[in-house]
C-alpha positions as CSV (number, residue, x, y, z in Angstrom):
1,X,112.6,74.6,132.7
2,X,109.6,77.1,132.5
3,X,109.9,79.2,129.5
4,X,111.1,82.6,129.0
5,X,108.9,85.7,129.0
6,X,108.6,87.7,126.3
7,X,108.0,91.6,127.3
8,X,106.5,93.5,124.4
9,X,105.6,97.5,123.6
10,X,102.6,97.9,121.8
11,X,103.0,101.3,119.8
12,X,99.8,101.8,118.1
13,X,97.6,105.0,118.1
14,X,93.7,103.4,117.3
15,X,92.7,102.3,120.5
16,X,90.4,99.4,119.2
17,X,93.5,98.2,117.4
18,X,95.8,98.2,120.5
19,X,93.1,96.6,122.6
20,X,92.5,93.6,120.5
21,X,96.4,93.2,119.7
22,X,96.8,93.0,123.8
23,X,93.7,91.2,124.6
24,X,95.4,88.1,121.9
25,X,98.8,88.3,123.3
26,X,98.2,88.3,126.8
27,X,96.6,84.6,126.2
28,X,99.8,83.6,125.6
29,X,101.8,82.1,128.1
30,X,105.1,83.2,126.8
31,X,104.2,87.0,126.7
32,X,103.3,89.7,128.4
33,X,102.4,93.3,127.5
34,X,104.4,95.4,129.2
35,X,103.0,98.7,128.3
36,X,101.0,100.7,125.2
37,X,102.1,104.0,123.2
38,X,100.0,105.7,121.6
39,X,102.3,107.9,119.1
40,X,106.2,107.6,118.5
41,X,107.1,110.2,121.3
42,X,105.8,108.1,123.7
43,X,107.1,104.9,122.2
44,X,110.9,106.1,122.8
45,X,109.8,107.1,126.2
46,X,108.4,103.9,127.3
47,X,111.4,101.8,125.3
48,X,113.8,104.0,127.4
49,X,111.9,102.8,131.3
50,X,110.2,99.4,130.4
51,X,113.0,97.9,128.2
52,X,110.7,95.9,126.0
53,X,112.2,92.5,124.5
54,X,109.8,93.5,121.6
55,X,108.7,96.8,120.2
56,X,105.2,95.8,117.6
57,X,105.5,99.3,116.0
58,X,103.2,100.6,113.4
59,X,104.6,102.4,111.3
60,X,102.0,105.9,111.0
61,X,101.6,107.7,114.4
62,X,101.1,111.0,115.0
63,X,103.7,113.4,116.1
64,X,106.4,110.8,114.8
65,X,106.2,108.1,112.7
66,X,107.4,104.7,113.4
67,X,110.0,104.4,111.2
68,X,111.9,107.3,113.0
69,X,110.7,106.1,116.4
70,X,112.8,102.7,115.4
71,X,115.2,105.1,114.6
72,X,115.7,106.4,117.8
73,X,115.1,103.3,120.3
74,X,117.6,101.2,118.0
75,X,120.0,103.8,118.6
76,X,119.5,103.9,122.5
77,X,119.2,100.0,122.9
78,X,120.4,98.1,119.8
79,X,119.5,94.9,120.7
80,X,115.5,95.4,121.4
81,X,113.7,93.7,118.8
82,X,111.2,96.1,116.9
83,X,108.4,94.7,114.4
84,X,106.7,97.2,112.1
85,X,103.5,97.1,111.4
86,X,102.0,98.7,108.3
87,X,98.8,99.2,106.0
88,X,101.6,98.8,103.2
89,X,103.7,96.7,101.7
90,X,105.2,99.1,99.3
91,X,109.0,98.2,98.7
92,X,110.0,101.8,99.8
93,X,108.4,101.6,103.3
94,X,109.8,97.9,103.8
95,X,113.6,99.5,102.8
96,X,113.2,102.3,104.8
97,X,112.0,100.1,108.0
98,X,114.7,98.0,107.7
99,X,117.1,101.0,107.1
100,X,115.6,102.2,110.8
101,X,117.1,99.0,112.2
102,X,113.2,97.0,112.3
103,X,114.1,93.5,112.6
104,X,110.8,92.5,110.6
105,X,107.3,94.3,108.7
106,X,103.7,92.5,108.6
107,X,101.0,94.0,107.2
108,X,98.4,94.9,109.3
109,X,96.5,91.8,107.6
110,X,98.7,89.1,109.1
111,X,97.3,87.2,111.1
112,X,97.3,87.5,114.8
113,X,99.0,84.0,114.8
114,X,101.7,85.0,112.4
115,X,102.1,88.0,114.7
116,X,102.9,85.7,117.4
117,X,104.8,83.3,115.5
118,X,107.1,86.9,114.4
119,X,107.7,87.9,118.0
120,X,109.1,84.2,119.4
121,X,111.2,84.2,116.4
122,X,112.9,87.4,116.3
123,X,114.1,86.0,120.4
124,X,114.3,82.9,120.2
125,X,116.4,82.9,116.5
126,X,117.5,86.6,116.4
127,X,115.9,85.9,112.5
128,X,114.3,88.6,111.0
129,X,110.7,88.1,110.3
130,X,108.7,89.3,107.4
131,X,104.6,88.9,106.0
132,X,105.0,86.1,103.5
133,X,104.4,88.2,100.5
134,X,106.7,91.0,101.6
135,X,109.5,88.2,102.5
136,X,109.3,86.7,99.0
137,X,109.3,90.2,97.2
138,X,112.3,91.4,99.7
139,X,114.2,88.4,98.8
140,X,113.5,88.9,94.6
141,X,115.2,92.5,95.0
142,X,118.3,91.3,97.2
143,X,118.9,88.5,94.5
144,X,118.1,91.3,91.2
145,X,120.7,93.7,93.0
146,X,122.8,91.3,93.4
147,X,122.9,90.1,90.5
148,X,123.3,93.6,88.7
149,X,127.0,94.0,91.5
150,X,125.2,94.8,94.3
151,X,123.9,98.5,93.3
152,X,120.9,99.9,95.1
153,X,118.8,101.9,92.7
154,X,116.9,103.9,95.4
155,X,118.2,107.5,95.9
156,X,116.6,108.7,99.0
157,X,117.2,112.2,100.6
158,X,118.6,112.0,104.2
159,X,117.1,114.2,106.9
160,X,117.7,114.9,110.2
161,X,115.7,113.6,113.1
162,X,114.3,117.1,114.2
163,X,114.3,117.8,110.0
164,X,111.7,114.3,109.9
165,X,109.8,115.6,113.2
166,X,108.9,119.0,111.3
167,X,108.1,117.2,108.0
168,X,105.8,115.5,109.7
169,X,104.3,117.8,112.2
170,X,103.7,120.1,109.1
171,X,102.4,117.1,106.8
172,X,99.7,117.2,109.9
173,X,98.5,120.5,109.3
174,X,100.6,122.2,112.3
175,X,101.7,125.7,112.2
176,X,105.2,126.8,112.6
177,X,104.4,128.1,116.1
178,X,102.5,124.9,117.3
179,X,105.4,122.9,115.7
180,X,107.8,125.4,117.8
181,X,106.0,124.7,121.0
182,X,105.6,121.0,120.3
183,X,109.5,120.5,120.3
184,X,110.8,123.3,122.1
185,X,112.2,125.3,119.6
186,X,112.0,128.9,118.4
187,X,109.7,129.9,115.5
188,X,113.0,130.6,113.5
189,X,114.6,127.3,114.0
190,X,111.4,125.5,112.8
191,X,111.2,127.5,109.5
192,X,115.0,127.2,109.0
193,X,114.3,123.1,109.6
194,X,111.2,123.7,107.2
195,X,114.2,125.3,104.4
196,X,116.3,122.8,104.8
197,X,113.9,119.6,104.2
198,X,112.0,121.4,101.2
199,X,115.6,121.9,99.7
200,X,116.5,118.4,100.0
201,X,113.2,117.0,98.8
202,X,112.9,119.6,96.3
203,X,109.7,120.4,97.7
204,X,107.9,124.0,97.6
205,X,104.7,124.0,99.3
206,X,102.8,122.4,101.8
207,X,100.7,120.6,100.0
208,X,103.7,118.6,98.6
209,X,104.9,118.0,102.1
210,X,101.9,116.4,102.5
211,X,102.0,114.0,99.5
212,X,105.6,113.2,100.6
213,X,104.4,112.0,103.7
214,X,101.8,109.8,102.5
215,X,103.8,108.5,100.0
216,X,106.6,107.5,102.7
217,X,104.1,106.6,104.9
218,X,104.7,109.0,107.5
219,X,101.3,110.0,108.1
220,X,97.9,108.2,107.0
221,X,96.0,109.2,103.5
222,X,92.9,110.8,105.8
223,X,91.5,111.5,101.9
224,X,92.0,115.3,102.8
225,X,94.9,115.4,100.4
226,X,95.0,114.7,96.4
227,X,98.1,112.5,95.5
């Protein structure tokens, strides 16, 4: 019985990073890569017409992030299989993939092999897969939480989708009217999203959008911005 073909997304806006990601996939005989986004827009898009068995997502892309991207496809297609691929492995950004509905995180480290190793598993088990390090750290909080009657001790503000898209398009150095064109929405209803999320985060200025970002690893640190 031949085996079964794995079809995978690649999301992932550096082109050099894409290119050797599909270049060591496609030498596999149990995969092929069915397509490439290059920011979370287009990633929903091509999840929607290619129907991926696997999404390898990372997590910062421009215009929207990967996390909200998961968001999204999971909520179109709940049983695609979407791996997140990060620079960090901050507890905060793990939660909130998994919170997305990511079905593992590797750091950008991982080998090409563990990579591999993730994408058979999370089909062929339905496991979820983590980087060793961020498995082992995952598993210690579980246990501590556990252990203290299963209280979480994150308190995270909840925004919208459209309220994530403008913190991020701002957090990019977009103005109101680019951010307006961008989604198709009025000036107004961008600046009353922009009220709305610097309520909730208790936020007042730009600049502290743009830490926020970072931090949650919407967008990348491009060393423009002092945390």
């Amino acid at each position: 019985m031949p085996p079964i073909t794995i079809k995978v997304l690649l999301a992932e806006d550096h082109k050099m990073v894409r290119e050797g990601l599909r270049n060591l996939l496609e030498h596999e005989q149990d995969i092929v890569v069915a397509g490439e986004a290059t920011n979370g827009h287009q990633a929903v898009e091509l999840a929607r017409t290619l129907h991926p068995d696997v999404i390898v997502m990372d997590i910062a892309m421009p215009k929207l992030n990967g996390m909200e991207a998961t968001r999204r496809i999971r909520q179109t297609d709940p049983d695609v299989k979407i791996l997140i691929l990060s620079a960090h492995s901050d507890d905060a950004y793990v939660e909130g993939a998994l919170a997305a509905g990511a079905s593992g995180y590797l750091i950008k480290q991982t080998s090409v092999h563990t990579l591999i190793e993730a994408i058979r598993e999370v089909i062929q088990k339905g496991d979820a897969f983590f980087s060793p390090a961020v498995g082992r750290r995952l598993l210690k909080r579980r246990q501590e939480s556990l252990e203290k009657g299963g209280r979480g001790s994150t308190n995270v503000p909840s925004l919208t989708s459209r309220e994530m898209e403008v913190l991020q398009q701002i957090a990019e150095g977009e103005a109101n009217k680019q951010i307006a064109g961008s989604l198709g929405i009025s000036v107004k209803t961008v600046e009353k999203h922009r009220d709305h999320l610097m309520r909730k985060l208790n936020i007042h200025d730009t600049a502290g959008i743009t830490r926020y970002a970072i931090a949650a690893g919407i967008i990348e640190n491009t060393g423009q911005c002092p945390m």
